[in-house]
N, C-alpha and C positions, 0 to 999 in steps of 0.2 A: 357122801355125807356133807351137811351142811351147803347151801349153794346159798352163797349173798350176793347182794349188786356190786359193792366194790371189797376189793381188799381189807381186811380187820388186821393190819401189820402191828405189830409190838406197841406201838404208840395208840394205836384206835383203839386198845386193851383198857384202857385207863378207866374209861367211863363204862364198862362192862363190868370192873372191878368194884366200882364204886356204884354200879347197884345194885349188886349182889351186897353189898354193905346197906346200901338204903332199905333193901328188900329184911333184912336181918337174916341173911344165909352165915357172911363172914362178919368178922370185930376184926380191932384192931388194925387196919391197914397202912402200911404205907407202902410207897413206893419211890424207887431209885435211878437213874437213869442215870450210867455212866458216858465216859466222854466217847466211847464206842458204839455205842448206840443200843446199849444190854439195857432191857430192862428187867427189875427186880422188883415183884411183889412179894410183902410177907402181909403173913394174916392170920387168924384162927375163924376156924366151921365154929358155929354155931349148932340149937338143935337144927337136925335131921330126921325128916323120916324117909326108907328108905325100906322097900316092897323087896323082901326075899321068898321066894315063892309065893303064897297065900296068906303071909303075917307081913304087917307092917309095921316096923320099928322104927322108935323114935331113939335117937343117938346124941348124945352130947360129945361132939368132940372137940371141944375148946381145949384143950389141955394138949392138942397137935397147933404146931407154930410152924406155917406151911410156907415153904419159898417157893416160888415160879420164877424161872430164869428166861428171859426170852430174847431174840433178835432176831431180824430179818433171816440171817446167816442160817439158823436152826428152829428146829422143831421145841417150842417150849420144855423145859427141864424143872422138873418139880421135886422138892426136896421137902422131909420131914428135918426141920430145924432141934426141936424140943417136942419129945423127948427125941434125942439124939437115937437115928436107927441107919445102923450101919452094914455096908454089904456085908453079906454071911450071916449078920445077926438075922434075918428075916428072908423069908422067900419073895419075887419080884420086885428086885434089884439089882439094876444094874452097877457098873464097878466104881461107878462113883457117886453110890448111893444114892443116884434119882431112882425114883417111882417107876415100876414098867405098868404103864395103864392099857396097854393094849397090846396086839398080834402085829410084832413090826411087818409079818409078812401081809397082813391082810386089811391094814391101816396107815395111809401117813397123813401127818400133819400138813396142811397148806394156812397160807398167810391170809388165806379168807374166811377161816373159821373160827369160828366164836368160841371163847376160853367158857365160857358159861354152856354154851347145847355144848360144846364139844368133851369137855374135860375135866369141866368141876364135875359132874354127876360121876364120873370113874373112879374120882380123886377118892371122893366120899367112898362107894363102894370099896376100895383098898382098904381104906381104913377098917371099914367094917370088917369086912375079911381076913385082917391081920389081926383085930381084933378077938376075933373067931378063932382064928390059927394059934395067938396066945394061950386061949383057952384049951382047944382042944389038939394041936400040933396038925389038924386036917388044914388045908388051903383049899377051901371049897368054890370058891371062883374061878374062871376060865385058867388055863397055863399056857404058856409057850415057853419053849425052851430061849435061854437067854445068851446063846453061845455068839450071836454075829449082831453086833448097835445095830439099830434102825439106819444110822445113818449109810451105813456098810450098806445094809439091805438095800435102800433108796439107792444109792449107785449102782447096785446089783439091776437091780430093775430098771434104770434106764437103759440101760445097757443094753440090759433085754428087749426091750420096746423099741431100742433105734433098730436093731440087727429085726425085727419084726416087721418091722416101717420097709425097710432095707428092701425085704423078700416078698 
């Protein structure tokens, strides 16, 4: 996935952020940087439209106030702010209430991938999907079980690959 020239670390995000705002995807943005080096976007989607099978729907989701959490250290962490959606209350989430947008076994995040190709389009799809699952209790989008963080995972797997390397 995604292959660029240089690294897009937490900081190169800014201006990714802010054209997705020019373009009229998100409102609202701002962003935060602490003395850590975390950076914090919040924001609300705009219309959407978004290709489920053979229909294409157009979606208003302004009414989600989206946080993205990022650092060098980690894989982006994406949190629905408002309305407030808490683990248990909804299906794919993790225990601290970020978003599961993908198969930690079959995806990870790196620092040269672009928050736009990479994660707004999933973002959006979640939504949709939960929105769906409100209605009908079905989760009709991908699953994976949510028993081991990505992070776990990503150790897991190097691990794998050196002892691989190794033999």
């Amino acid at each position: 996935m995604g292959q660029y020239k240089k690294a897009l670390n937490p900081g190169l995000q800014l201006p990714i952020f802010r054209r997705l705002q020019s373009d009229g995807f998100i409102s609202d943005l701002e962003h935060v940087l602490n003395g850590r080096g975390t950076h914090t976007w919040t924001f609300r989607i705009t219309d959407i439209e978004i290709k489920d099978k053979d229909l294409l729907v157009k979606k208003d989701f302004s009414n989600y106030l989206i946080k993205v959490r990022y650092s060098k250290k980690s894989a982006p962490k994406i949190f629905i702010v408002t309305p407030e959606i808490r683990y248990k209350q909804a299906p794919h989430l993790y225990n601290d209430s970020s978003l599961c947008l993908y198969k930690p076994t079959l995806w990870q995040w790196e620092n040269k991938m672009s928050f736009t190709k990479e994660l707004f389009p999933t973002i959006c799809l979640w939504l949709y999907f939960y929105e769906v699952w409100q209605q009908t209790g079905i989760w009709y989008g991908e699953e994976a079980k949510h028993d081991t963080p990505p992070e776990v995972l990503a150790e897991f797997h190097g691990h794998v690959q050196q002892l691989q390397n190794q033999n």
